[in-house]
C-alpha positions in Angstrom: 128.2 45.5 212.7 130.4 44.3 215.4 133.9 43.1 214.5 133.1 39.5 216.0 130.3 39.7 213.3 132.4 41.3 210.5 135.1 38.3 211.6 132.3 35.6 211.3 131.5 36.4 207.4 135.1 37.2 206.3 136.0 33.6 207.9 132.8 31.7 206.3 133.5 33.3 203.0 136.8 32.3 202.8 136.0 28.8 204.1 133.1 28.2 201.4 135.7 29.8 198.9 138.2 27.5 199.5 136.7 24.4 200.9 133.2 24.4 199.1 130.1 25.5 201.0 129.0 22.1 201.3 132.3 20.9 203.1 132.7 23.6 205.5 130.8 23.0 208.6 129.9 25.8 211.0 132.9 24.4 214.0 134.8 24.8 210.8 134.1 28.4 210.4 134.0 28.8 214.0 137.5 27.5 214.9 138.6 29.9 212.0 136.9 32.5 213.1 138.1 31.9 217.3 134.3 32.3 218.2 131.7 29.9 219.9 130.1 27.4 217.1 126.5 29.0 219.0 127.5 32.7 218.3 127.2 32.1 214.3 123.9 30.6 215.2 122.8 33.7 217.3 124.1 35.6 214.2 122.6 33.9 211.5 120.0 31.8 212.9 122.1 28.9 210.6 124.8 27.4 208.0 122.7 28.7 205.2 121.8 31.6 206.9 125.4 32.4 206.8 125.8 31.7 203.5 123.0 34.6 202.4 124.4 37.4 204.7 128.2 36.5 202.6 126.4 36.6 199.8 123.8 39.7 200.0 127.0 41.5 201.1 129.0 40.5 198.2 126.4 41.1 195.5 126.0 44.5 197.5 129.4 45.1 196.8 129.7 43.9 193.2 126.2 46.0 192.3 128.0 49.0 193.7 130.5 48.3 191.6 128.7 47.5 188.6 126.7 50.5 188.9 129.8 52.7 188.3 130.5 51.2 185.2 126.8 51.1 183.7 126.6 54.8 184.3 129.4 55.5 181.7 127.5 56.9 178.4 130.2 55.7 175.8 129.1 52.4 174.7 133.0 52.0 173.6 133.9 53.0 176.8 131.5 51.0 178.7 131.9 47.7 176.7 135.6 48.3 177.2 135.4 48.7 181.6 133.1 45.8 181.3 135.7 43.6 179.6 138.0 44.0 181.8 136.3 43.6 184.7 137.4 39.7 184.9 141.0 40.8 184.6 140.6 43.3 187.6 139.8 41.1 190.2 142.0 41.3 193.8 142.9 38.9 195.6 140.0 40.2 198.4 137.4 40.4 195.8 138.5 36.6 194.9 137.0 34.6 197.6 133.5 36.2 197.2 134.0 35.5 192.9 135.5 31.5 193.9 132.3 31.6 195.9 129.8 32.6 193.6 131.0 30.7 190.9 131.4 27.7 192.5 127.5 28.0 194.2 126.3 27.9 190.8 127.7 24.4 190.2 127.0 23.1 193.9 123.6 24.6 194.5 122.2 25.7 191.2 122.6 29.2 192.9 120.4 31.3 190.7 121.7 34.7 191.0 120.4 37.6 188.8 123.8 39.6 189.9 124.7 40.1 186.0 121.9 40.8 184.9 122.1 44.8 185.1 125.6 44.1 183.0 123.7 42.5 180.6 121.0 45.1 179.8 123.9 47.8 179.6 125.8 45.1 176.9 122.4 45.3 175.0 122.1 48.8 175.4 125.4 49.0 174.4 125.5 46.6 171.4 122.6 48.1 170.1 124.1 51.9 170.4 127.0 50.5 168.2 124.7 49.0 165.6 125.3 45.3 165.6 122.9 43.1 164.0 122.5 41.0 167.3 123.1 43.1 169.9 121.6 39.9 172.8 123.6 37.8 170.6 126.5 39.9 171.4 125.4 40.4 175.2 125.3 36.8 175.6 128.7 36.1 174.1 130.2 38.7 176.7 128.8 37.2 179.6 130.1 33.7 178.2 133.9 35.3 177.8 133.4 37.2 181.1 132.3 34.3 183.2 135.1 32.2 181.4 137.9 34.8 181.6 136.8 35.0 185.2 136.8 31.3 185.9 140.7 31.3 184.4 141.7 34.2 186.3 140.2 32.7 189.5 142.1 29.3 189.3 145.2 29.7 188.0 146.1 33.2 186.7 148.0 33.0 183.7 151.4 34.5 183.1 149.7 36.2 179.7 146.9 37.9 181.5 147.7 41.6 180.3 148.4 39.8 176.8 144.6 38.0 176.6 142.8 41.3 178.1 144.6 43.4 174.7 143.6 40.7 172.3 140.2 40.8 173.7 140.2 44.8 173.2 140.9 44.5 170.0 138.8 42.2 168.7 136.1 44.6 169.9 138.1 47.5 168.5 138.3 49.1 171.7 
């Protein structure tokens, strides 16, 4: 990929991060980016074709990542990476998460990017013996995308503090 490239999708994902995919406009990204409004066209063909490169590279990224942590045999171990995955976001991984999350309120972006977290929770769940382990799966995904959410908007001073309590409620 040239850097030009490279420059294009770190400026457009930052810019939909920030400003909302819907009110960033391609000069927008361009100006940002110091590159001709017509080379993001000759990239991606257009606005939303922008969009799906920033966003098959981030779920490329986070799948990687996920993969990692679904290959761990403990379940305790597992359910405990997966818990604080939230927690561990950087401030590069950030624009891609503000993104994502925010696509799924503009666009009704349908995503399947956690569902391989959610067959390991079941996996998981059911390995420990619960007596609902989708149940369980499904209240996971509710804290995760929720503990995400807070961590993305305004991290809280008690982060370290909240990711302990949630440990411990799981016994972990």
């Amino acid at each position: 990929m040239t850097e030009k490239k490279r420059h294009i999708l770190e400026t457009g994902l930052k810019q939909f991060a920030l400003n909302g995919y819907k009110a960033t406009s391609t000069r927008m990204i361009a100006e940002g980016a110091n590159v001709s409004e017509g080379l993001i066209f000759r990239h991606f063909g257009s606005k939303l074709g922008l969009l799906k490169a920033i966003m098959d590279e981030g779920v490329r990224d986070a799948s990687t990542m996920y993969q990692r942590i679904l290959a761990i045999k403990n379940p305790k171990y597992a359910l405990k990476s997966i818990l604080k995955l939230p927690f561990r976001i950087t401030e590069e991984q950030s624009y891609f998460w503000r993104l994502y999350y925010s696509l799924k309120w503009q666009l009704e972006y349908e995503e399947k990017l956690l569902e391989p977290v959610k067959q390991s929770l079941l996996r998981i769940f059911t390995e420990l013996e619960y007596d609902d382990p989708e149940a369980e799966a499904e209240i996971i995904l509710m804290l995760m995308n929720g503990s995400a959410s807070l961590v993305l908007q305004r991290k809280p001073a008690n982060l370290v503090e909240i990711s302990e309590a949630l440990m411990k409620k799981y016994e972990l």
